[in-house]
C-alpha positions as CSV (number, residue, x, y, z in Angstrom):
1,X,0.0,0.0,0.0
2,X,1.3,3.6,-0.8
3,X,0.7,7.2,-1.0
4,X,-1.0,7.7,-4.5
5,X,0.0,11.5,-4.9
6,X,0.8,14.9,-3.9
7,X,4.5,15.9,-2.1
8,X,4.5,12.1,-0.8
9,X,3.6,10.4,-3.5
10,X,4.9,6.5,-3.9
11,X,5.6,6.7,0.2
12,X,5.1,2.8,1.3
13,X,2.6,2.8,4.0
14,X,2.5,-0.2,6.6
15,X,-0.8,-2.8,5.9
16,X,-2.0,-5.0,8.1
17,X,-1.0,-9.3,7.9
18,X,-5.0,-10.2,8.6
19,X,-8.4,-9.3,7.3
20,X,-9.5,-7.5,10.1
21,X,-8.2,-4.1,8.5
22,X,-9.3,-3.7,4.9
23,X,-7.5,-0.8,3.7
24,X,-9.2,1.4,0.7
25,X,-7.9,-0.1,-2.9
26,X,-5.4,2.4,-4.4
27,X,-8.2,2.4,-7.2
28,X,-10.8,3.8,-5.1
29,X,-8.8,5.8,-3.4
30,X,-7.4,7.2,-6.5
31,X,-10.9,7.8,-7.9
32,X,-11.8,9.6,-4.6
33,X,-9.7,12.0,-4.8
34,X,-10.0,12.9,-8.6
35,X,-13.6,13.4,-7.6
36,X,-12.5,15.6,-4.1
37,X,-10.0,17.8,-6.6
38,X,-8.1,20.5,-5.0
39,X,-7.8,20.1,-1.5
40,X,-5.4,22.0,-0.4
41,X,-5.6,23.9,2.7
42,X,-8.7,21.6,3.8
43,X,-9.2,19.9,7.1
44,X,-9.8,16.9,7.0
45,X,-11.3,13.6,9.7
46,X,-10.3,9.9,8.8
47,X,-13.1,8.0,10.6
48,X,-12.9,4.4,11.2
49,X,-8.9,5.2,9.7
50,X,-7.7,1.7,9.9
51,X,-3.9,2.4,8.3
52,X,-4.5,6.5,7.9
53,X,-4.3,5.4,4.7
54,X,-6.9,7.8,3.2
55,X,-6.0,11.0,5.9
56,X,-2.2,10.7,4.5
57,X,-3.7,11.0,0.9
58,X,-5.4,14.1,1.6
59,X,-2.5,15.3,3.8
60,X,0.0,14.6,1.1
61,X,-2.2,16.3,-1.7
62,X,-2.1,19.9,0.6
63,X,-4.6,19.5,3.6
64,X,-3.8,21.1,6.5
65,X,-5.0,19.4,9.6
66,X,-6.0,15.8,9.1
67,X,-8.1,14.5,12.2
68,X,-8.0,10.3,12.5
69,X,-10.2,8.2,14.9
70,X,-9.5,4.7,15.1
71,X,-10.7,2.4,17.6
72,X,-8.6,-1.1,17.2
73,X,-5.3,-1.2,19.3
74,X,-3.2,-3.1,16.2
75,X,-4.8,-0.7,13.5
76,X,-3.7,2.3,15.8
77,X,-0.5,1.3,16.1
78,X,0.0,1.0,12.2
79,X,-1.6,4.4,11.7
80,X,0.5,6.3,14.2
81,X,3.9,4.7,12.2
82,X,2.2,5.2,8.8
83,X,2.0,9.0,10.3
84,X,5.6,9.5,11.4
85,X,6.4,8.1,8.4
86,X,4.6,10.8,6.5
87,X,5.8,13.6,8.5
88,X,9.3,12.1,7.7
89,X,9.2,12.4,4.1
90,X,7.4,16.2,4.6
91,X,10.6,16.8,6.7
92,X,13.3,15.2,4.6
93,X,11.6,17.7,1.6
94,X,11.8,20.7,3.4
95,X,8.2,21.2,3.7
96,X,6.2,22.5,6.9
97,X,4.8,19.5,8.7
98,X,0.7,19.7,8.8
99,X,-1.5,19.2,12.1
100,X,-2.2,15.8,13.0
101,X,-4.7,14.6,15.7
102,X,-4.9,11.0,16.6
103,X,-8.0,9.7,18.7
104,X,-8.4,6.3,20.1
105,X,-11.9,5.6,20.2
106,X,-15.6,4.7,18.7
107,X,-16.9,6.7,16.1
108,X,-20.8,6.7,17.2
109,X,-19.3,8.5,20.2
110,X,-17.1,11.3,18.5
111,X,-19.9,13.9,18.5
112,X,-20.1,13.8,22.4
113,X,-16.5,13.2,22.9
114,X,-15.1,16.1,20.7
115,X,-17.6,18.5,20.9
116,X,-13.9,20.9,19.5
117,X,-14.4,19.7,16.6
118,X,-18.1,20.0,15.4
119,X,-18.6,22.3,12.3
120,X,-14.3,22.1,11.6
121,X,-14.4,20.3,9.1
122,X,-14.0,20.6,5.1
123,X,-14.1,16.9,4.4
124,X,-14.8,13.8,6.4
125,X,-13.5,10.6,5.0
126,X,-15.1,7.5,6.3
127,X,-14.9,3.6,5.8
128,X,-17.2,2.2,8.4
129,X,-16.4,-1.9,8.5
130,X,-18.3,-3.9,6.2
131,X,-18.0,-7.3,3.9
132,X,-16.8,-9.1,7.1
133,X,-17.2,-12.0,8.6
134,X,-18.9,-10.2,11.8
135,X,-20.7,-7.7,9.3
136,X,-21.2,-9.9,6.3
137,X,-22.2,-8.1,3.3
138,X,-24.4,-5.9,5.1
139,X,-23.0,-2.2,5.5
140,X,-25.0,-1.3,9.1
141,X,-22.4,0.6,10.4
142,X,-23.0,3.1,7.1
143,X,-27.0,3.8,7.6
144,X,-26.4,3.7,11.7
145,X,-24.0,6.8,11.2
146,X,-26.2,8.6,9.0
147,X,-28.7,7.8,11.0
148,X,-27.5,9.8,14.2
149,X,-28.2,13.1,14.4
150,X,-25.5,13.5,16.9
151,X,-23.1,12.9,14.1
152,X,-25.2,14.7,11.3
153,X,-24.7,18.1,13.5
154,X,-21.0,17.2,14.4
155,X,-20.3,16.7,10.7
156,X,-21.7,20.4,9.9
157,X,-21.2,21.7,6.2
158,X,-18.6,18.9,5.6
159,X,-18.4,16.7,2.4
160,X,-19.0,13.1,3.9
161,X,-16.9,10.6,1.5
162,X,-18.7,7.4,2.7
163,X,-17.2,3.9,1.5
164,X,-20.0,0.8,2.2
165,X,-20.9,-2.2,0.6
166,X,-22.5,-1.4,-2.8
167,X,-25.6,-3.4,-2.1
168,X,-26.9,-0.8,0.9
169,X,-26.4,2.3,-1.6
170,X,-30.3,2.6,-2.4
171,X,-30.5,2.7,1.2
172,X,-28.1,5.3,1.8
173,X,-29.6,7.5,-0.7
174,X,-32.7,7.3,1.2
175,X,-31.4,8.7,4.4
176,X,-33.4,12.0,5.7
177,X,-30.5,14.2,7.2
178,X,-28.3,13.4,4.3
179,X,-28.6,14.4,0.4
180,X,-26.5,12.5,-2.0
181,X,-23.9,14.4,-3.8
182,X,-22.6,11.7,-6.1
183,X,-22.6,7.7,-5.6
184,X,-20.2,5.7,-7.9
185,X,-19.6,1.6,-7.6
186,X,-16.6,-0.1,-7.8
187,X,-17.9,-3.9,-7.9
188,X,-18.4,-5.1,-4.3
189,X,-17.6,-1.2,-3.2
190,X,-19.4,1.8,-3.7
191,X,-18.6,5.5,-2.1
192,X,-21.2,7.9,-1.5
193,X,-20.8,11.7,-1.3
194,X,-23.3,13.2,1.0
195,X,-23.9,16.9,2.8
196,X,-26.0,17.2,5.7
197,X,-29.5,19.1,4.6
198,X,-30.4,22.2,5.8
């Protein structure tokens, strides 16, 4: 797994050995952020950031603050080196380090644990677990987020870049206190762009 582009472009990132973590493909990811464009000077959240993998993208491609929130003990170890090692090559090129902010905890509960952060942000990127053998095929985690008005109000003006199982994207569309943006499938995958309605 790497860094797709921007001032760290080709950086190796560290993947995890099981199935537990399933990184964004370098495809979607890719596709993501031809959609996103210029994001420079944006701030950015990673939720459910498993490696960091698709915080680093933004970061390397000229955000300014990325904000990550995992919850597993192995993943959080990978993200915090996949960070260092980003803030490494910014270093080694001369370039000012962004802001980083690591939290170690569940999603569902970010609204009412970082009430700091409502409203901050430009983008939120997140790949809630799904296609699992605990969450087979079934994306709940998805619709329960958008569900929450906690994390509807916490999320503000953001774009929400939301990665699921393709087979719950009807459903997503349908959600009250988000309109869809864009929705585009990549087989099994899909990614849904979403802004809270006013």
């Amino acid at each position: 797994m790497r860094i797709i582009g921007g001032m760290a472009g080709g950086l190796r990132l560290d993947s995890p050995r099981d199935r537990r973590t399933r990184p964004t493909a370098d495809r979607v990811r890719e596709s993501i952020f031809a959609t996103l464009g210029d994001i420079r000077g944006a701030r950015v959240a990673d939720l459910y950031a498993g490696t960091g993998a698709l915080g680093l993208e933004a970061l390397s491609r000229g955000a300014e603050f990325a904000f990550f929130m995992e919850r597993a003990p192995a993943s959080v170890r990978l993200l915090r080196g996949n960070v260092e090692r980003l803030l490494a090559s910014f270093e080694r090129q001369g370039v000012p380090a962004p802001e980083v902010r690591i939290s170690v905890g569940d999603v569902r509960e970010a609204a009412g644990r970082l009430p700091e952060f409502s409203g901050r942000f430009t983008v939120i990127l997140a790949d809630p677990p799904y296609g699992t053998a605990r969450a087979p095929e079934r994306g709940p985690e998805a619709v329960e987020l958008l569900e929450a008005g906690a994390f509807a109000d916490w999320a503000g003006a953001a774009l929400l870049v939301l990665e699921h199982a393709a087979e719950v994207a009807a459903t997503i569309a349908t959600r009250p206190l988000w309109s869809v943006v864009k929705q585009k499938r990549y087989g099994r995958t899909a990614v849904s762009y979403l802004r809270r309605r006013r």
